[in-house]
C-alpha positions as a Markdown table, in Angstrom:
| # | Residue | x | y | z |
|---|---|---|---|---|
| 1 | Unk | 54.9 | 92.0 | 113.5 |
| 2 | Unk | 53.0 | 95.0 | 113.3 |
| 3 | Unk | 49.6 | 94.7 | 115.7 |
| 4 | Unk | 46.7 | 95.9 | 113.8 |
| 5 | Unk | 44.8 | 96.6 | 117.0 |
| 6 | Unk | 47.8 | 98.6 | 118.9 |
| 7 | Unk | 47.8 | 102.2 | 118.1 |
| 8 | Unk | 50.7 | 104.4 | 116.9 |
| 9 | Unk | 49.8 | 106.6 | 119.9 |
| 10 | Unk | 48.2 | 107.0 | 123.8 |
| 11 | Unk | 47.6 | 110.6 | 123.5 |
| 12 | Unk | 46.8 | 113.3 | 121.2 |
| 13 | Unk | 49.5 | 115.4 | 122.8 |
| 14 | Unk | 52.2 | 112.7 | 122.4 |
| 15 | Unk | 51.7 | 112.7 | 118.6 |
| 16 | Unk | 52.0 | 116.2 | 118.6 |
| 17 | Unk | 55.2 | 116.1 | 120.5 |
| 18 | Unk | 56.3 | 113.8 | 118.2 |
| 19 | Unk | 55.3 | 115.8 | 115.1 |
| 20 | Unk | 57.1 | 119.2 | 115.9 |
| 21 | Unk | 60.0 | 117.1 | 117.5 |
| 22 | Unk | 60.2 | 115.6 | 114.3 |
| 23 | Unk | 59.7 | 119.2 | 112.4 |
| 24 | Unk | 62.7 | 120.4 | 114.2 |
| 25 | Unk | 64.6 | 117.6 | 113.0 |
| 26 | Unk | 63.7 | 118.1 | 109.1 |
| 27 | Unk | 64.8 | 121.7 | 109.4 |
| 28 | Unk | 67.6 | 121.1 | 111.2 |
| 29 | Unk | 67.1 | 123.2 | 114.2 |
| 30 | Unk | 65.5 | 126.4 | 112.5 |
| 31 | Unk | 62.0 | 126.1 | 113.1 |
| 32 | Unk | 59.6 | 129.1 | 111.9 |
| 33 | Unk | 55.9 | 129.4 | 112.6 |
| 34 | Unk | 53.8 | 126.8 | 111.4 |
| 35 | Unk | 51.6 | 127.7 | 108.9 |
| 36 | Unk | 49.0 | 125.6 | 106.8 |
| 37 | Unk | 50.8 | 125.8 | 103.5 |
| 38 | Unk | 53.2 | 123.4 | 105.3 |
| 39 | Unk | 50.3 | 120.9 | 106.3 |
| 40 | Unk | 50.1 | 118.1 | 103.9 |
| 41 | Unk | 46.9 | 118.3 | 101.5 |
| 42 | Unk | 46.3 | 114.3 | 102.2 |
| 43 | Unk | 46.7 | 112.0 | 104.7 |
| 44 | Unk | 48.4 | 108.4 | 104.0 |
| 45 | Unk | 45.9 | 104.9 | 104.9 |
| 46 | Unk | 48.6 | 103.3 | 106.6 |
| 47 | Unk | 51.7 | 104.7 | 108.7 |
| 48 | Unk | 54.6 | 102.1 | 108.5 |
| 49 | Unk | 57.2 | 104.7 | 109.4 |
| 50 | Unk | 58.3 | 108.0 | 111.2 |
| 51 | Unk | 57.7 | 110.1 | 108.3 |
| 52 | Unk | 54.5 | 108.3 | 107.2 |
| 53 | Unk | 53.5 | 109.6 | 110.9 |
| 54 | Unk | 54.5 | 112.8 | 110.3 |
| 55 | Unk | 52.4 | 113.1 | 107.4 |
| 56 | Unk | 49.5 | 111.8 | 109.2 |
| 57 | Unk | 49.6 | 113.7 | 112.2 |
| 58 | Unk | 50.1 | 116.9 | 110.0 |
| 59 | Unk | 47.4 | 116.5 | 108.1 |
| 60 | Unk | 45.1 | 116.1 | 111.4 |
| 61 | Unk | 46.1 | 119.9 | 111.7 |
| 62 | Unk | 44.3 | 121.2 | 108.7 |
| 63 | Unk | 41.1 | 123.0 | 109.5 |
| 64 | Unk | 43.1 | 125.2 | 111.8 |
| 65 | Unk | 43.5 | 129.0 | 112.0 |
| 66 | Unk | 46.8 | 130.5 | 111.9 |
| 67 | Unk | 46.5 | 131.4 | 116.0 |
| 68 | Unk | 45.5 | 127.8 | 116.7 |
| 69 | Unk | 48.8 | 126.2 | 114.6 |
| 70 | Unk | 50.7 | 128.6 | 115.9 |
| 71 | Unk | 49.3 | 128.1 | 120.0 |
| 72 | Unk | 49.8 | 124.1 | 119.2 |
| 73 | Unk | 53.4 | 124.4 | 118.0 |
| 74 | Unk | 54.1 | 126.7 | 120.9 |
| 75 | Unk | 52.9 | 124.1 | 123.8 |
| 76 | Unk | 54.1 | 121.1 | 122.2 |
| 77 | Unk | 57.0 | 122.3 | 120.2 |
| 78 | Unk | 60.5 | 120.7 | 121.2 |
| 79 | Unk | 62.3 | 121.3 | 124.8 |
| 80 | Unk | 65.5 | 120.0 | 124.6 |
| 81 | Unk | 66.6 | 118.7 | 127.7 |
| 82 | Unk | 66.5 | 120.6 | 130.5 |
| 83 | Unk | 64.4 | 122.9 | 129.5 |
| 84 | Unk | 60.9 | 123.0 | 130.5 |
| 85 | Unk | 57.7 | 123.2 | 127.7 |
| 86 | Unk | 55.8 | 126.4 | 127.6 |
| 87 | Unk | 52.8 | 126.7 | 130.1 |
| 88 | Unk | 49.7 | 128.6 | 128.7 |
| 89 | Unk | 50.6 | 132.0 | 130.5 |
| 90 | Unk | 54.2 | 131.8 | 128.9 |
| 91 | Unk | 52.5 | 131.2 | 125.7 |
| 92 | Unk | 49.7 | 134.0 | 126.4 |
| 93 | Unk | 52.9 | 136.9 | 127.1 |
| 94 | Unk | 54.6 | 134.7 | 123.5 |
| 95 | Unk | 51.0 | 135.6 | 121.9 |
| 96 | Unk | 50.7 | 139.0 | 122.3 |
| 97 | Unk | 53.8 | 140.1 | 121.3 |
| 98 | Unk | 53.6 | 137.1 | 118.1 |
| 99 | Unk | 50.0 | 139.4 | 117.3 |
| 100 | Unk | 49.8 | 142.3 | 118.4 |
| 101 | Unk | 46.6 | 143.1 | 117.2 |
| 102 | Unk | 44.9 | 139.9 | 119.0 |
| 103 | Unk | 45.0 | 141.1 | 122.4 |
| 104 | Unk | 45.0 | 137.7 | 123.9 |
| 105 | Unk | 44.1 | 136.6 | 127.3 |
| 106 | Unk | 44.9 | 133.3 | 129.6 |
| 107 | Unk | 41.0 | 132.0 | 129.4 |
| 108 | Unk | 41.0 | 132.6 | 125.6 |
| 109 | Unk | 44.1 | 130.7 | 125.2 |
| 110 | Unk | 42.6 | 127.5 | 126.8 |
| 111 | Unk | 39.8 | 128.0 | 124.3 |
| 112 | Unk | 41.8 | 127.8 | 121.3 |
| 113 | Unk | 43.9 | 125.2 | 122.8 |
| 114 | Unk | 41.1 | 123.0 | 123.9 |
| 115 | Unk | 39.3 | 123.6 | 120.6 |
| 116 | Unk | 42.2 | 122.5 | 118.4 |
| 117 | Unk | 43.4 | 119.6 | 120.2 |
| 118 | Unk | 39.8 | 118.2 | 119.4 |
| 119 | Unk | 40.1 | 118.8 | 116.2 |
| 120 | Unk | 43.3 | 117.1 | 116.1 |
| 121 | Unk | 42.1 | 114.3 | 118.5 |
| 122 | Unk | 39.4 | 113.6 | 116.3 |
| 123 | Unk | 41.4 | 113.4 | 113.2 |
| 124 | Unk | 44.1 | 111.0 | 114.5 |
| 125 | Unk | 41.4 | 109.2 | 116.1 |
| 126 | Unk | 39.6 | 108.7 | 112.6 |
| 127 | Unk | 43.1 | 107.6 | 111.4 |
| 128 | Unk | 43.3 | 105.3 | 113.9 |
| 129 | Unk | 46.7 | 106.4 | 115.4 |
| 130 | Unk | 45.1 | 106.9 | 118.6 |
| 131 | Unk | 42.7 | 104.5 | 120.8 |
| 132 | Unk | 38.9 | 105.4 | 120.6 |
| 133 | Unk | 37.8 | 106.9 | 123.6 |
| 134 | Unk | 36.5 | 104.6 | 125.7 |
| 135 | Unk | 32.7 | 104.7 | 127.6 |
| 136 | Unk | 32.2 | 104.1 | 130.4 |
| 137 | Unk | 29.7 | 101.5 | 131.9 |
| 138 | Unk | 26.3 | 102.3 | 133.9 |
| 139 | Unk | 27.3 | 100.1 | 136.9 |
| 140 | Unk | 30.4 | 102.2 | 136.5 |
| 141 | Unk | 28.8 | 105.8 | 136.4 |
| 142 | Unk | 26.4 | 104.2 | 139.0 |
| 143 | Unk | 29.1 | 102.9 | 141.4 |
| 144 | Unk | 30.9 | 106.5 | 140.8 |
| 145 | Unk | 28.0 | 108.2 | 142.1 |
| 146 | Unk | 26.8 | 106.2 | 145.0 |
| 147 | Unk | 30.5 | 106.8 | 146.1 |
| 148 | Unk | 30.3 | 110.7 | 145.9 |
| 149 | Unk | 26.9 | 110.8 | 147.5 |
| 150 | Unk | 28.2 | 108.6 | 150.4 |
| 151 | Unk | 30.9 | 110.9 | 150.9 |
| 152 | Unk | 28.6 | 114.2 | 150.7 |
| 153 | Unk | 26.4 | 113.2 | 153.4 |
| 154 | Unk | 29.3 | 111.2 | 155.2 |
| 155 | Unk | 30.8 | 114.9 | 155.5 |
| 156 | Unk | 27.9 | 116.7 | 156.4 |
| 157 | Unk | 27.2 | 114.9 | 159.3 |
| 158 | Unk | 30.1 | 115.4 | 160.4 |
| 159 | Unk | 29.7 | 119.2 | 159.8 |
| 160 | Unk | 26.3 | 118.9 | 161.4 |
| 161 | Unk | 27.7 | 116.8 | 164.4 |
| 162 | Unk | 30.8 | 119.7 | 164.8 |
| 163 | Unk | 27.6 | 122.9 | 164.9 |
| 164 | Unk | 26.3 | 120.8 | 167.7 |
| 165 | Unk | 29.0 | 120.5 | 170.3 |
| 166 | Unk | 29.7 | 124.1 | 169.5 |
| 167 | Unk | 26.4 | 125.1 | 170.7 |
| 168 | Unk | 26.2 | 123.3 | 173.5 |
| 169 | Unk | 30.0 | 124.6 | 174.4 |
| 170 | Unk | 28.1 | 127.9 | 174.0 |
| 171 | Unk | 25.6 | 127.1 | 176.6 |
């Protein structure tokens, strides 16, 4: 029943959702920092089940500093319902008082968060828990832009045209 070419996953960030959802769940509500002693040293071929998943999408995380496991837990740890997920300036004010001595700022943030998502996104990609990205097409890149360049000078002549009949109101 299982299709080989359907992936456990869309998205990168809706594994990890489900990972520190299910994280919650294994430790029954009292979630501390995550830290990479947790992580699991392997990763398993084939996920047939939630905790098989778990595993998997856990050991996509090892590479990662302390700040980065920590910044990943924070944005995609569990909301219950009703309560809205962290945005990256809550989790920038979270940060600096988590370490003190990192004196974080929003633009940094981004950074580590953009860095380890790739990390995990190649991982679970690798694993195959997530579809391969997908290229694009010349004709595609082509059509995309043809479009943008129509629009460009579509626009400027109407700028152009709107400089002219204000000179001539000037006159």
């Amino acid at each position: 029943m299982f299709d080989e070419d359907k992936t456990r996953f869309r998205r990168a960030e809706e594994a990890l959702r489900f990972y520190f959802r299910l994280r919650e769940l294994l430790h029954s509500g009292r979630t501390s920092r995550l830290v990479a002693d947790e992580l699991p040293a392997d990763a398993c071929t084939m996920a047939a089940n939630a905790i098989d998943d778990y595993q998997c999408i856990g050991w996509c995380m090892q590479g990662l500093d302390e700040i980065a496991l920590w910044l990943l837990s924070e944005l995609y740890g569990p909301s219950g319902f009703g309560v809205r997920r962290r945005t990256f300036s809550q989790a920038c004010k979270a940060g600096k008082l988590e370490f003190p001595d990192c004196n974080f700022r929003l633009r940094e943030i981004g950074m580590i968060h953009g860095h380890a998502l790739g990390v995990v996104k190649r991982a679970l990609r690798r694993l195959g828990m997530i579809p391969v990205r997908q290229l694009q097409s010349v004709h595609d890149r082509r059509r995309r832009i043809r479009t943008a360049g129509k629009r460009g000078h579509y626009q400027g002549r109407r700028d152009g045209q709107a400089g002219i009949i204000r000179a001539r109101r000037v006159r």
